[in-house]
C-alpha positions as CSV (number, residue, x, y, z in Angstrom):
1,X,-8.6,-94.7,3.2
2,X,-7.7,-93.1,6.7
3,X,-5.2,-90.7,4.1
4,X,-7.4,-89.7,1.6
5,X,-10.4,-89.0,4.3
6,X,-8.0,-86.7,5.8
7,X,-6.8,-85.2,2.9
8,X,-10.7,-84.7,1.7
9,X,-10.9,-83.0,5.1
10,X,-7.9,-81.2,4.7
11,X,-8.9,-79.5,1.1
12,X,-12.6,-79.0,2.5
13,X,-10.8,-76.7,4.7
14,X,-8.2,-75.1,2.2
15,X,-11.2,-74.4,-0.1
16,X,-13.6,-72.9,2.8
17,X,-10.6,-70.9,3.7
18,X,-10.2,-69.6,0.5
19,X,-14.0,-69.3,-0.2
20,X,-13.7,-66.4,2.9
21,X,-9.7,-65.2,1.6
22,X,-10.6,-64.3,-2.0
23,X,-13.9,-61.9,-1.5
24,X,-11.9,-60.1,1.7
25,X,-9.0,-59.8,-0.6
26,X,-10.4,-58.5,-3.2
27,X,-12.4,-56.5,-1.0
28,X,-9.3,-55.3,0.7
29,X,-8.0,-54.3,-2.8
30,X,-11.1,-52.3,-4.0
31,X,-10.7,-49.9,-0.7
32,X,-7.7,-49.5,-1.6
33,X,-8.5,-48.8,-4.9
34,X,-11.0,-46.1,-3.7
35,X,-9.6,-44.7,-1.0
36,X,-7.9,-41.5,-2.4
37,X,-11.5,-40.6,-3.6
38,X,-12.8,-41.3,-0.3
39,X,-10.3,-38.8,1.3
40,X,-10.9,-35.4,2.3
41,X,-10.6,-32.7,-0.7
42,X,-8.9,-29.9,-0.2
43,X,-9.8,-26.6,-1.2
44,X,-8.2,-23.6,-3.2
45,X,-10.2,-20.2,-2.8
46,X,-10.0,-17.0,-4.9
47,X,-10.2,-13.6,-2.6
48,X,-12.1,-11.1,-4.1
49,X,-15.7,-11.2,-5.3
50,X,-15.2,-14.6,-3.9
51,X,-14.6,-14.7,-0.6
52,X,-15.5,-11.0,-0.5
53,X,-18.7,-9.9,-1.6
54,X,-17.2,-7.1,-3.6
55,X,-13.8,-6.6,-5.1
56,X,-11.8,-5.2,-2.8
57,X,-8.5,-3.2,-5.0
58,X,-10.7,0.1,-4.4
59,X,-10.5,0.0,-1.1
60,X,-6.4,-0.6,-0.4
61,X,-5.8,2.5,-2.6
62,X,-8.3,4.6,-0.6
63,X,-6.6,3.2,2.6
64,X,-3.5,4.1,1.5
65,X,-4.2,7.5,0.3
66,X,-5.8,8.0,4.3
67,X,-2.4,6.4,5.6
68,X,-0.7,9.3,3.3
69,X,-2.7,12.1,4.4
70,X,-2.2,11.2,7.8
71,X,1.8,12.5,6.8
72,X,0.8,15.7,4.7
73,X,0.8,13.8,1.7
74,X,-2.0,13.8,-1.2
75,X,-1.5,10.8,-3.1
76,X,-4.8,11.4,-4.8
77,X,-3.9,12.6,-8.7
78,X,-1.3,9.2,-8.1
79,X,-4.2,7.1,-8.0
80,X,-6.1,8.9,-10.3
81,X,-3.9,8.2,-13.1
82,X,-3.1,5.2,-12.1
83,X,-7.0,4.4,-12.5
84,X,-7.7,5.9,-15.7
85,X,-4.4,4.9,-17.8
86,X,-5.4,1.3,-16.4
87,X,-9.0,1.9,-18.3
88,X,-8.0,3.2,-21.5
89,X,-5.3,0.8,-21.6
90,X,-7.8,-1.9,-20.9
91,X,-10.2,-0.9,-23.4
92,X,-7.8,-0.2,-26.4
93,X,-6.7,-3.6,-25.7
94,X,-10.3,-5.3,-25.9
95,X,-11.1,-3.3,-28.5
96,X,-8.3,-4.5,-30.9
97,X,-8.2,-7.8,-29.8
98,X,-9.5,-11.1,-32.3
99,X,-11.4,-12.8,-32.1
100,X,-14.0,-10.2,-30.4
101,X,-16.1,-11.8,-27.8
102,X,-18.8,-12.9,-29.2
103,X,-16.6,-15.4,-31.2
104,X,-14.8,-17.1,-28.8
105,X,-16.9,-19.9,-28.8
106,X,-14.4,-22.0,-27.2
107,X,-12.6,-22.6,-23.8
108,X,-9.6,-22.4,-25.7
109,X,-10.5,-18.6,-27.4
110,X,-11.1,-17.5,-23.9
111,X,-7.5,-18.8,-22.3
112,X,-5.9,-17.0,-24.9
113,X,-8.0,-13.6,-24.3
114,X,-7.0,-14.0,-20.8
115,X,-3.8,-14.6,-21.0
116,X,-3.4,-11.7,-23.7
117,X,-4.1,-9.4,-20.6
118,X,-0.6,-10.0,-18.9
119,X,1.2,-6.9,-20.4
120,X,-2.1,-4.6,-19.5
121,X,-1.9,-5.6,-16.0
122,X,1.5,-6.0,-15.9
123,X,2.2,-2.1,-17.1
124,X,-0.4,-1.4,-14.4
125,X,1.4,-2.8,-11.8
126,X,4.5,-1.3,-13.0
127,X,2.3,2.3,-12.6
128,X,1.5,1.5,-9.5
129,X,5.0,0.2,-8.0
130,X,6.5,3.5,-9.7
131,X,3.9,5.9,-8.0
132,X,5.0,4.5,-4.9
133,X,1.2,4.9,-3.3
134,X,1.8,1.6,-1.1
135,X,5.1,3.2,0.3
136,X,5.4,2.7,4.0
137,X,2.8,0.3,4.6
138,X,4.3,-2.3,6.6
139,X,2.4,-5.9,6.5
140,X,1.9,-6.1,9.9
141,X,-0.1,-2.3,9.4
142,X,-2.0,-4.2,5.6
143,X,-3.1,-7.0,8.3
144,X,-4.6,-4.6,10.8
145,X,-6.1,-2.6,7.7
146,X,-7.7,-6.0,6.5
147,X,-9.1,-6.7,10.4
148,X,-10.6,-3.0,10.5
149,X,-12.4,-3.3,7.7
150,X,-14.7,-6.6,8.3
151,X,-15.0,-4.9,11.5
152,X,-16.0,-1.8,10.4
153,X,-18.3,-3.2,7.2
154,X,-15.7,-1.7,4.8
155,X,-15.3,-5.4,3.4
156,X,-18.4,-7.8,3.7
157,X,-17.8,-11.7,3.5
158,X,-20.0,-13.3,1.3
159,X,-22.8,-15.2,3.6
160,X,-21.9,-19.1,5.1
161,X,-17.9,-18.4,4.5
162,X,-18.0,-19.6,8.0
163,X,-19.8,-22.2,8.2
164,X,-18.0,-23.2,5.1
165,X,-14.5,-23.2,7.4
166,X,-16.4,-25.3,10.0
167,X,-17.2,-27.3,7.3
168,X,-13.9,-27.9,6.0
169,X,-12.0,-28.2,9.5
170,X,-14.8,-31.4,10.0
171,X,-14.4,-32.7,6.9
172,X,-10.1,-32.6,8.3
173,X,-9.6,-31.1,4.7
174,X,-7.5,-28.2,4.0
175,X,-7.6,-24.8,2.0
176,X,-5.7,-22.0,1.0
177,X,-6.0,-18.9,-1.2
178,X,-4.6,-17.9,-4.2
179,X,-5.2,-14.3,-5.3
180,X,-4.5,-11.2,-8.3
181,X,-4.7,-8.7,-5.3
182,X,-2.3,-6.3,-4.4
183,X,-1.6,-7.5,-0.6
184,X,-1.8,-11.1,0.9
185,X,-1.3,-9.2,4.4
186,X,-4.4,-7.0,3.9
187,X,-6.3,-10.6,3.1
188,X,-4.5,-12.1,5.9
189,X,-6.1,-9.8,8.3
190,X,-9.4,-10.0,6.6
191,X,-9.5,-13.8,7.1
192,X,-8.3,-13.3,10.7
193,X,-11.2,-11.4,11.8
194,X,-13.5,-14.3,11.1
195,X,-10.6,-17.5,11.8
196,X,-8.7,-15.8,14.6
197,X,-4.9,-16.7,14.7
198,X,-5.7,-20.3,12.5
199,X,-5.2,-17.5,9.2
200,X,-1.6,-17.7,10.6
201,X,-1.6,-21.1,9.2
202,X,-3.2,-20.6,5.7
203,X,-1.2,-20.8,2.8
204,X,-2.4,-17.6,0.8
205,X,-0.5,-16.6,-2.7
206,X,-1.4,-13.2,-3.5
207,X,0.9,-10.4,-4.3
208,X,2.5,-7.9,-2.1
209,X,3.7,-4.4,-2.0
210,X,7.4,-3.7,-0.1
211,X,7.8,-1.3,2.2
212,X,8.9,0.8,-0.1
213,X,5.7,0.5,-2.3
214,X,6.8,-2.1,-5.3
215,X,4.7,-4.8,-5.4
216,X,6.0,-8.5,-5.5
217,X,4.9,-11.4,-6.5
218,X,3.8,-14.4,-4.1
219,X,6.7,-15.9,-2.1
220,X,7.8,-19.4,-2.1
221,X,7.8,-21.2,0.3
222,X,11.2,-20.3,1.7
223,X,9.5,-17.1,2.2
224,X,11.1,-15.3,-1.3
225,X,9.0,-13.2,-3.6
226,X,8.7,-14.8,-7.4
227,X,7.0,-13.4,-10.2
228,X,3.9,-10.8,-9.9
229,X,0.7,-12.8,-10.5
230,X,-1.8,-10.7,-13.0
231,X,-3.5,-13.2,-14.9
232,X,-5.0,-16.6,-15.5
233,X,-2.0,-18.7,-16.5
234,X,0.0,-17.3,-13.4
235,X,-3.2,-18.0,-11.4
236,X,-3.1,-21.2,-12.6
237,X,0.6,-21.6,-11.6
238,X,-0.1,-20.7,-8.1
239,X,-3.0,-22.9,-7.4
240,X,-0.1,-25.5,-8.8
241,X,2.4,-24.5,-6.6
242,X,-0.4,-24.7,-4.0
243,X,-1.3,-28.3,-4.6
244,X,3.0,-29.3,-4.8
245,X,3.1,-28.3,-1.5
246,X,0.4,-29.8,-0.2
247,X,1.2,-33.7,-1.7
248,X,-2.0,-33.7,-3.1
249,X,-1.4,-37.4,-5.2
250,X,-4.9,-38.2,-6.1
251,X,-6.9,-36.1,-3.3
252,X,-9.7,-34.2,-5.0
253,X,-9.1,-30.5,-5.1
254,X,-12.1,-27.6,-5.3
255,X,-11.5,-24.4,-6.8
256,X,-14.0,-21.8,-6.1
257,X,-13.7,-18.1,-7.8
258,X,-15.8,-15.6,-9.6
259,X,-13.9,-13.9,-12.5
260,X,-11.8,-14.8,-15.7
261,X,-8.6,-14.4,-13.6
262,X,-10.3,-17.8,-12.2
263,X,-11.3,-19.5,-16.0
264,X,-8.3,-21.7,-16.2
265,X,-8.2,-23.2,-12.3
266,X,-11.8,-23.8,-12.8
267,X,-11.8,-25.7,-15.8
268,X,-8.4,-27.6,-14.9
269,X,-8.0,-31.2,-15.1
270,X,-8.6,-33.4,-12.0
271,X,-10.2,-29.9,-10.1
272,X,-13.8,-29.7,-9.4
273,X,-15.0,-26.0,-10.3
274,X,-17.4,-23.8,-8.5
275,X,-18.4,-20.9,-10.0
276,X,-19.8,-18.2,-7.0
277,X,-23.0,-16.1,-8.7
278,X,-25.3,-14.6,-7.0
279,X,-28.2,-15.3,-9.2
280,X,-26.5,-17.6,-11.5
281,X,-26.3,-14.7,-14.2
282,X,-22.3,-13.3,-13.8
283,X,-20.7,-12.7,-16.2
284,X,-18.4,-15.4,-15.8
285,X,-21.3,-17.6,-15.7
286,X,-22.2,-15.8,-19.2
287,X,-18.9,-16.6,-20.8
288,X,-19.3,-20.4,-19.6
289,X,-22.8,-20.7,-21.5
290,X,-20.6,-18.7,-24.4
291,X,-18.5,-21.0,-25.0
292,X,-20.6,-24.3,-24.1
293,X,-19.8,-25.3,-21.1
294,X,-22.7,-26.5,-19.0
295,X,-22.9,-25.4,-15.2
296,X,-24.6,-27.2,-12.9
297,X,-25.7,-25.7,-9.3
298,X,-23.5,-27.5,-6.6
299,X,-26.9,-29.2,-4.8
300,X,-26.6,-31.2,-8.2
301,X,-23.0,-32.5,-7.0
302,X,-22.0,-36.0,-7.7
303,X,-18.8,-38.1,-6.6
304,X,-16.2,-38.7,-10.0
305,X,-18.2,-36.4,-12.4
306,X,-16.1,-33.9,-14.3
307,X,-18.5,-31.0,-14.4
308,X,-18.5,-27.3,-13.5
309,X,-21.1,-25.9,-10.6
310,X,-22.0,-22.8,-9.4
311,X,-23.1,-21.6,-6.2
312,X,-24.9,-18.3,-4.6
313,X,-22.4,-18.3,-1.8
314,X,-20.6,-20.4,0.8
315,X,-23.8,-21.5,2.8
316,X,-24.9,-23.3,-0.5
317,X,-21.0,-25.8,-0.7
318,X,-21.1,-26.2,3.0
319,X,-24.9,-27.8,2.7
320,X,-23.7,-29.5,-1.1
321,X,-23.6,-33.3,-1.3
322,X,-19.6,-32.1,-1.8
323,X,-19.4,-32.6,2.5
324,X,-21.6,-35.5,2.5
């Protein structure tokens, strides 16, 4: 008797043990489980119209042709004709392209529009390169250009891109840039006016002319130039590149741009899309409604669902359920 009332004793205990083991166990597990989604995302940000109010290729040729004069040289008819062969080669393009806009009625339509653009932009960088416009422009001088003009109002941020960085340093999440523009120096210096030396530390691909005015693509991270980046697909690539480096696994990842250059990051699989519009009207907000693709506004954000948003500007994600 004196054995089986201490084995009763002793499984009363082995079962009351396990009744506590099991739940914390499985408890243990489902953390696990969740945790990657629980972890800080990390965020990929286009440049112009996006973190700039206002695209912002206009104004490095017009501080290039002041960095010229400065020397006795008019590199005015350059730009000129690097402006309007750049048009009409555009538009003879669009104009003989199929299907015409109004049927691509898919994602898939529009990819292929965009990515039909590489030799337009590609001969336009060639122009460019050849005219030799950026010649002389050292990076250190693109960063001090990109300074001068936040200071100055040249180049506006779009409102709460601040607070949206204060946001993001809380949140211990990271971000970078990735870019079509002709100098990641000039948006060095741009974001260093607001970040200070931290925009030492940002990862931003974006092309860049060489001293000697021929632009390259985005280096590596060994610090090598690769290819030019021009259109979707290759902005695509980057933002790849982009989450490699950063180990990413199964973090979330926000992309947040404003043109077709930004279609296929936005609408990538396992990124969360946020389409910046002022009033909700762009017309990259247009094409998304084109080709059926419903956009909600980022105070309608919810954890795990695979939809598109769009925002006025950076005020509206830093106060988004995406930080809370």
């Amino acid at each position: 008797m004196a054995f089986l009332e201490s084995f009763g004793k002793s499984y009363n205990i082995i079962v009351l043990l396990l009744a506590v083991w099991l739940p914390l166990r499985a408890l243990t597990f489902h953390q696990t489980a969740m945790d990657p989604i629980s972890q800080p995302a990390s965020f990929i940000l286009d440049f112009d119209g996006t973190i700039t109010t206002k695209d912002t290729i206009d104004f490095l040729f017009k501080s290039a042709l002041s960095f010229h004069k400065e020397k006795g040289h008019d590199m005015t008819k350059a730009w000129q004709e690097i402006i309007a062969a750049y048009g009409q080669d555009y538009e003879t393009h669009v104009g003989r392209y199929k299907p015409p806009k109004e049927e691509r009625n898919t994602i898939e339509k529009e990819v292929e529009f965009y990515r039909s653009l590489r030799e337009v932009e590609e001969r336009s960088f060639e122009r460019v390169s050849k005219s030799r416009i950026f010649k002389g422009i050292s990076e250190e001088k693109w960063e001090e250009l990109g300074s001068q003009a936040v200071k100055n109002g040249e180049v506006i941020l779009r409102e709460g891109f601040s607070q949206f960085i204060e946001s993001v340093k809380s949140a211990k999440s990271r971000w970078g840039v990735v870019s079509v523009n002709f100098s990641s120096a000039f948006i060095r210096g741009v974001l260093g006016s607001i970040i200070g030396p931290e925009s030492e530390e940002i990862r931003i691909l974006a092309n860049q002319p060489d001293e000697d005015g021929v632009l390259k693509g985005p280096k590596t991270r060994e610090g090598i130039p690769g290819k030019l980046m021009a259109t979707s697909d290759a902005k695509l690539a980057s933002m790849n590149d982009l989450k490699r480096s950063w180990n990413m696994g199964a973090n979330k990842v926000v992309y947040i741009g404003d043109s077709g250059t930004d279609i296929e990051c936005l609408v990538s699989d396992g990124v969360i899309g946020i389409i910046i519009s002022e009033d909700g009207k762009s017309s990259l907000m247009q094409t998304m409604r084109r080709i059926g693709m419903e956009v909600f506004h980022i105070g309608e954000y919810k954890e795990k669902a695979r939809s598109i948003y769009w925002a006025r500007d950076f005020l509206e994600i830093a106060r988004s359920p995406l930080f809370k």
